[in-house]
C-alpha positions in Angstrom: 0.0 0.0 0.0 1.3 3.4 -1.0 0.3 6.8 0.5 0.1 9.9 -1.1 1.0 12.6 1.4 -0.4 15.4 -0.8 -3.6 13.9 -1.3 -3.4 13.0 2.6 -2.8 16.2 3.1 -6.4 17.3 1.1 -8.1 16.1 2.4 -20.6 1.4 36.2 -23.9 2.2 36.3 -23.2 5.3 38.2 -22.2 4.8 41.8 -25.8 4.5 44.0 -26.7 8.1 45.7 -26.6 8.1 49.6 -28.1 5.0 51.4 -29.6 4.6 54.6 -27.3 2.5 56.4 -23.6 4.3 56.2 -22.1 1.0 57.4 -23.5 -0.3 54.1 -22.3 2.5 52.0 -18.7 2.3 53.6 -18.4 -1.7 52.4 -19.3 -0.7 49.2 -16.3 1.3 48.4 -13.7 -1.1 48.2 -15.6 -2.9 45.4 -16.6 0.0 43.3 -13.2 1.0 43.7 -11.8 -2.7 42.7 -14.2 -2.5 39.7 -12.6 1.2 38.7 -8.9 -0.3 38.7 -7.7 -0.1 34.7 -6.0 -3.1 33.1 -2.6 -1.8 32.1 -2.0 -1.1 28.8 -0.6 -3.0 26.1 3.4 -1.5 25.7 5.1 -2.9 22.3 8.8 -2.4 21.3 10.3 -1.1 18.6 13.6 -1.6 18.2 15.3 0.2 15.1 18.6 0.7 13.8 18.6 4.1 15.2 17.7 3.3 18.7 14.5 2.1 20.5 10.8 3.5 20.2 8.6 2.2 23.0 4.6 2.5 22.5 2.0 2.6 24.6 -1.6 1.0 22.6 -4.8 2.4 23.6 -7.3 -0.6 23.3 -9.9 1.2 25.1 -10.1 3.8 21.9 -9.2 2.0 18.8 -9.7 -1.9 19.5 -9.5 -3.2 16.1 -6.2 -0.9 14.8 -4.8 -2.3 18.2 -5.4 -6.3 17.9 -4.2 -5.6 13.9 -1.1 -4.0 15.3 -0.7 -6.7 17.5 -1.2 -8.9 14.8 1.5 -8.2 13.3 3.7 -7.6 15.4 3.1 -10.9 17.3 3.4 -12.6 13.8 7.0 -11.1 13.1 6.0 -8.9 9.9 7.5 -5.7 11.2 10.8 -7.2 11.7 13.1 -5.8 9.2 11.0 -3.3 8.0 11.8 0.4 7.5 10.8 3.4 7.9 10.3 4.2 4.4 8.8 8.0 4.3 10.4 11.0 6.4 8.5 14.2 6.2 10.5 16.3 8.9 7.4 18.6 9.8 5.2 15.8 9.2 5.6 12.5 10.4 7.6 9.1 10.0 6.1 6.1 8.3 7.1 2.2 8.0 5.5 -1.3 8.6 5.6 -2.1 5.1 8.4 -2.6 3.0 12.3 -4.6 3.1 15.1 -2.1 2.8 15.7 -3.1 -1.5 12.3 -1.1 -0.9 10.2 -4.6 -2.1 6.3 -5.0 -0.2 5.9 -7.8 2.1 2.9 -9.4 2.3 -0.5 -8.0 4.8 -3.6 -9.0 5.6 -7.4 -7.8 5.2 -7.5 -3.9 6.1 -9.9 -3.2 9.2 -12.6 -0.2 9.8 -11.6 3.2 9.8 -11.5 4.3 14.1 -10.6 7.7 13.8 -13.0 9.7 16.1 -12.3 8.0 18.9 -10.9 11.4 21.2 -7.2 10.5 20.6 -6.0 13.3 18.0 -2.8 13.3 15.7 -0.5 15.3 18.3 3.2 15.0 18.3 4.3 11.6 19.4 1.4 9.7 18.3 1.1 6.5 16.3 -1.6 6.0 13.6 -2.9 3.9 11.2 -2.2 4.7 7.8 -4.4 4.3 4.8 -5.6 4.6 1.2 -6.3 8.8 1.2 -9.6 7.4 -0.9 -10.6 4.8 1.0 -12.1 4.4 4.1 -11.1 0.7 5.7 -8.2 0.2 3.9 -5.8 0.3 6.9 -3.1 -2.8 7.3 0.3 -2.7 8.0 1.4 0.4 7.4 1.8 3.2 10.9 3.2 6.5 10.8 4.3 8.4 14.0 3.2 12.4 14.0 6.3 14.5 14.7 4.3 17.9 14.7 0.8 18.7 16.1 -1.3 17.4 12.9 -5.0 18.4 13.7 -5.6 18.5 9.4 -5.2 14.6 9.8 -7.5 14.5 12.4 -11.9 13.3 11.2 -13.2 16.8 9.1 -15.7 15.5 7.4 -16.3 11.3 7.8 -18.7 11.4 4.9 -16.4 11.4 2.7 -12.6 9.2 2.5 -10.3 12.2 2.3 -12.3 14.3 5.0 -12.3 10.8 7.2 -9.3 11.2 9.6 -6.5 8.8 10.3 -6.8 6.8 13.7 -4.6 7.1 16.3 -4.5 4.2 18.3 -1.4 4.8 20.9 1.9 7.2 21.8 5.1 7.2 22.3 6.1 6.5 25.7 10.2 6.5 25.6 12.3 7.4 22.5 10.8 10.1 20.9 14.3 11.4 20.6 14.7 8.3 18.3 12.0 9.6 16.0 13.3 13.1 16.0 16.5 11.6 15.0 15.0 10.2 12.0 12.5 13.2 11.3 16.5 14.4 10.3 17.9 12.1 8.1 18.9 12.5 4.7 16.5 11.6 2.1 15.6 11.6 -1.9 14.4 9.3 -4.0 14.7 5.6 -4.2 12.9 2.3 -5.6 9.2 3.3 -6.3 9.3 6.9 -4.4 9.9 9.9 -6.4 10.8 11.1 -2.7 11.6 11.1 0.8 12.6 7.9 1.3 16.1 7.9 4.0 18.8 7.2 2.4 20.3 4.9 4.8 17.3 2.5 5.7 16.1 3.2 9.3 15.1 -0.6 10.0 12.9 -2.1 12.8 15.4 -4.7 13.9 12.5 -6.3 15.9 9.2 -5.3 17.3 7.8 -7.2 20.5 5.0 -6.8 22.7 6.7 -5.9 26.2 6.4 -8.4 29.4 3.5 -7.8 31.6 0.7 -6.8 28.3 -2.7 -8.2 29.5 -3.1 -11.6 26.9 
């Protein structure tokens, strides 16, 4: 899958009120508060040839882009991939191709979550997709280096008005991605641009000990 940046760029029940019985109302609190406590969330690795990227998923706002995400990285895809697209005031993109720049293989896009309250703010990871088409997100991330409220749902009647979904954020080494937002770039295999010119490669990416299963 290949992006166009220019067209991308177009476009508990509530707690019960106050009981009769206070002795009643102070048992209760330890398991409202039990039922409160968060699962921790999911925390995946990236480590790249220029140092490592560690993300933080949010499950609760973008389920589907998550469990893909986790798809593949729990299947080994992303391993050896690279970054192939560096916009400096844009973002960083990979998940999809070998360093010779040749496609490996993904699996059937999911639905479209942008919308879900998590905007494209520096630091960020998002799904990337076809600019016309909705659900047509797979492998393919990009992390926001910049504020980037145009990628953010204008108008989700339409593809290119639709948003990108962020479903996470950096967490440690976003002085890894600024290091990249730098390199040199120009053009290469089927890009007429911006591709680095030495390959930033994800050496590995693994879901960190202590992710809920």
């Amino acid at each position: 899958m290949r992006l166009t940046f220019a067209a991308l760029l177009l476009a508990l029940p509530s707690m019960l009120a106050a009981t009769s019985n206070p002795a009643t109302a102070t048992a209760a609190r330890p398991a409202a508060d039990a039922a409160t406590v968060s699962v921790p969330p999911e925390r995946v690795a990236l480590d790249t040839s220029l140092g490592r990227i560690v993300l933080e998923l949010d499950a609760a706002k973008a389920p589907q882009t998550v469990a893909n995400f986790l798809g593949y990285v729990e299947s080994g895809h992303y391993n050896g991939t690279v970054f192939h697209r560096v916009v400096p005031n844009l973002l960083v993109q990979g998940g999809a191709y070998t360093p010779d720049l040749q496609p490996k293989p993904d699996r059937a896009p999911v639905p479209l979550e942008a919308g879900n309250g998590l905007s494209n703010l520096r630091g960020t990871i998002a799904a990337a997709r076809r600019p016309d088409t909705r659900d047509s997100a797979t492998a393919q991330f990009f992390i926001n280096v910049v504020d980037n409220p145009q990628l953010d749902p204008v108008d989700a009647s339409n593809a290119i008005g639709a948003g990108y979904a962020v479903f996470g954020r950096v967490v440690e080494g976003m002085e890894v991605v600024d290091r990249m937002r730098n390199v040199e770039t120009g053009a290469q295999g089927p890009f007429a641009a911006r591709v680095p010119t030495t390959p930033i490669v994800i050496e590995r990416a693994v879901r960190l000990p202590g992710a809920d299963e």
